[in-house]
Steps between C-alpha positions, in 0.01 A plus 500: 500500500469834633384849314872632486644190361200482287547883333833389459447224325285685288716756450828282390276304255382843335804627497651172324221512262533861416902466433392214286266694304754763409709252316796512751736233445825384357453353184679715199410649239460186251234342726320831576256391248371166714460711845106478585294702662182248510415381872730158596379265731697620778404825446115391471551279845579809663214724364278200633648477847496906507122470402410281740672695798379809407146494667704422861690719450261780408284364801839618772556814352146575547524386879778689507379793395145431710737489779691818449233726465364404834784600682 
């Protein structure tokens, strides 16, 4: 998997996580009382996966920026 694919990956699942947080959703007003906004599986999958890519991808930007400031 490359970097860009990588941030984006990132990015999408933070994003989806984030909307989810905020309650977004279509369910009306008599089930407004059962929304949660505890961490679900999926949602604790993706903190996992984002964990565990974070160190490569802090590692590239870090080349990157090694990189840039030699030219």
């Amino acid at each position: 998997m490359d970097l860009v694919t990588l941030i984006n990956n990132i990015s999408g699942a933070a994003l989806s996580i984030d909307i989810g947080r905020k309650g977004f959703g279509t369910r009306g007003k008599e089930q407004e009382g059962r929304i949660s906004y505890g961490i679900d599986p999926i949602e604790k999958e993706l903190l996992k996966q984002r964990l565990s890519n974070l160190s490569t991808a802090q590692s590239s930007y870090i080349e990157k920026q090694k990189k840039a400031m030699k030219n």
